[in-house]
C-alpha positions as CSV (number, residue, x, y, z in Angstrom):
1,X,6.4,-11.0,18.0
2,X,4.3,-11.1,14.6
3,X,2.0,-8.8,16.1
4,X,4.7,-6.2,16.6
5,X,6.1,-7.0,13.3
6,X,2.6,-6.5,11.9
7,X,2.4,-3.3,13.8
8,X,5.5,-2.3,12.4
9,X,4.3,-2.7,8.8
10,X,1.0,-0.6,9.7
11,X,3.5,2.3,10.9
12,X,5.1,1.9,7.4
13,X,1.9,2.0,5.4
14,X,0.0,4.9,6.8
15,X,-1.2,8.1,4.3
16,X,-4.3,10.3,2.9
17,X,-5.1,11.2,0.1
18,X,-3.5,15.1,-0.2
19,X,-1.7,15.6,-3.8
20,X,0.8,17.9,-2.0
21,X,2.9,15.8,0.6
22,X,1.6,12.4,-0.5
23,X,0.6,11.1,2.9
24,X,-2.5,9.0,4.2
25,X,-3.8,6.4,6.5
26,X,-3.2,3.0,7.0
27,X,-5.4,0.4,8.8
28,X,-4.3,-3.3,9.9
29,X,-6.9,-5.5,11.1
30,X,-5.8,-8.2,13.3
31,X,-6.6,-12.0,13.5
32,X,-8.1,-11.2,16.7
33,X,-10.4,-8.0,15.3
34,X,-8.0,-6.0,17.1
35,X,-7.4,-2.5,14.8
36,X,-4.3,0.2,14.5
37,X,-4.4,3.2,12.3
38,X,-1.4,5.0,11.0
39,X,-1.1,8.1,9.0
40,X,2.0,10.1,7.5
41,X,3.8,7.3,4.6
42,X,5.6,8.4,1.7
43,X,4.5,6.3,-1.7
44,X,6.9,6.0,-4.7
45,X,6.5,4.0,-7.2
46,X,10.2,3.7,-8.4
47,X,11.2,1.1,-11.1
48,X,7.9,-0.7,-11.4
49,X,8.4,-1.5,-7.5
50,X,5.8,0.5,-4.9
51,X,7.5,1.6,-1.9
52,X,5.7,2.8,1.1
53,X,8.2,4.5,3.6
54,X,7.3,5.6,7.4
55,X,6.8,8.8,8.5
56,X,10.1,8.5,10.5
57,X,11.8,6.9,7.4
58,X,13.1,4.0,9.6
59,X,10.7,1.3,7.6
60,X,10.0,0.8,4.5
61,X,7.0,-2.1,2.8
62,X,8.0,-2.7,-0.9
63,X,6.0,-4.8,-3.5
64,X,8.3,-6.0,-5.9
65,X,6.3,-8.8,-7.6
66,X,2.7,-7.8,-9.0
67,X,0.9,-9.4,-11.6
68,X,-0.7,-6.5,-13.4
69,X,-2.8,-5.0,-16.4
70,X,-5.1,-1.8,-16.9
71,X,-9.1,-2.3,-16.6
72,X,-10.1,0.6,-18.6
73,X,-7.5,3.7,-17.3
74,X,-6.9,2.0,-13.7
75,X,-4.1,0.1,-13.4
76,X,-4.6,-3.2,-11.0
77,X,-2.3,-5.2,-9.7
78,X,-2.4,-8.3,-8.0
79,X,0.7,-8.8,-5.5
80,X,2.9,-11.6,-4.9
81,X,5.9,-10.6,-3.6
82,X,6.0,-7.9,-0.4
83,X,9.0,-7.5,1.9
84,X,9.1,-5.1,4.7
85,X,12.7,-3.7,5.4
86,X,13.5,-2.5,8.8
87,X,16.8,-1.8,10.7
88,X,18.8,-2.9,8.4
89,X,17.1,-6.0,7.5
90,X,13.9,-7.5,4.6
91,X,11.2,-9.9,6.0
92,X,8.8,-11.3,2.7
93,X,5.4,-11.0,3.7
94,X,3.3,-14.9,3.8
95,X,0.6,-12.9,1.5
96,X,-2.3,-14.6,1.1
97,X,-4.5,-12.2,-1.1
98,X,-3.6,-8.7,-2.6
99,X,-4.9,-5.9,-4.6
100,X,-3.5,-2.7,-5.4
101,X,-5.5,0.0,-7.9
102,X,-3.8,2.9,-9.3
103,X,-5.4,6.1,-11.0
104,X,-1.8,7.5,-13.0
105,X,-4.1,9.9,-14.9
106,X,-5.1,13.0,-13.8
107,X,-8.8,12.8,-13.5
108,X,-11.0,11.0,-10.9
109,X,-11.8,7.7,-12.2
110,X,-14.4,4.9,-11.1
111,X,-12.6,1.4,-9.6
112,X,-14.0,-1.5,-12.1
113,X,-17.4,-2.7,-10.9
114,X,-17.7,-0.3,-7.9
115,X,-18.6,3.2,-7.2
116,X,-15.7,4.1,-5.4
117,X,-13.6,7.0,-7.0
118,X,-10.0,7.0,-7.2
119,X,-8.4,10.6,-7.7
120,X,-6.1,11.3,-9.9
121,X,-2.6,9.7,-9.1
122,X,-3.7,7.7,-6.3
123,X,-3.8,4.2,-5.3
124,X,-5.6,2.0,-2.7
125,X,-4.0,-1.0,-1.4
126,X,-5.5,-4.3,0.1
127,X,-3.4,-7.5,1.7
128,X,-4.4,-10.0,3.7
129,X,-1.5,-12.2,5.2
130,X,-1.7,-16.5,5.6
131,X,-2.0,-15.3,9.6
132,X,-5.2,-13.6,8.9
133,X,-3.9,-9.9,9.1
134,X,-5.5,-7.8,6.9
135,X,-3.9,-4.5,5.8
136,X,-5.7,-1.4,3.9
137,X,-4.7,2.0,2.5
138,X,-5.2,4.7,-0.1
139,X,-3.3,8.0,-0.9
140,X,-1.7,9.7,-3.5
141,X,1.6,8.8,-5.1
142,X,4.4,11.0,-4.0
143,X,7.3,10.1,-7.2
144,X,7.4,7.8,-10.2
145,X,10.4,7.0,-11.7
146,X,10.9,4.5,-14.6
């Protein structure tokens, strides 16, 4: 049962990183090293809450609790509360650890200490859950709205 509800999360989460449609990939690591990939997730970021939406619009992962501040023009965030809403219904996330960076300017910029590159308004997202899932993605941000 928490592996399909983990599963179902994935299938929420999954994008690129394409400026036009705002889509991506998603990949959740099981406890067990098992891995799924998922592509096609909207992002919006829509009253300081992060909304990642499925493909088929029936799921939707929202962080609505981040600690956050900007290391130099990337914004970082470190999450603390995450619900997944499906069918009608929100399950919060047990989080364990979280990151989220977001590039809301419109050049490539560096991730602090790293050389990874973030293009412009884009974010890559990392969560680990208390049941040792860990889930990973990065695409571009589809609608912000204040």
């Amino acid at each position: 049962m928490i592996r399909l509800f983990l599963l179902s999360c994935a299938a929420l989460l999954a994008f690129t990183v394409t400026p036009a449609d705002a889509s991506g990939t998603v990949t959740i690591q099981q406890k067990d090293g098992s891995v799924d990939t998922y592509s096609d997730v909207g992002i919006k970021i829509i009253h300081n809450a992060l909304y990642l939406t499925s493909a088929d619009g029936k799921g939707t992962l929202v962080v609505n609790r981040a600690a956050c501040s900007y290391q130099d023009q990337i914004l970082v965030c470190l999450p603390t509360g995450v619900t997944l809403i499906q069918a009608g219904a929100a399950k919060p996330l047990d989080l364990a650890t979280g990151t989220i960076y977001a590039n809301m300017t419109d050049q490539m910029l560096s991730l602090p200490l790293s050389s990874t590159r973030l293009p412009p308004h884009s974010i890559v997202f990392s969560i680990s859950t208390k049941l040792g899932t860990y889930v990973n993605l990065s695409g571009s941000i589809d609608k912000v709205t204040k």
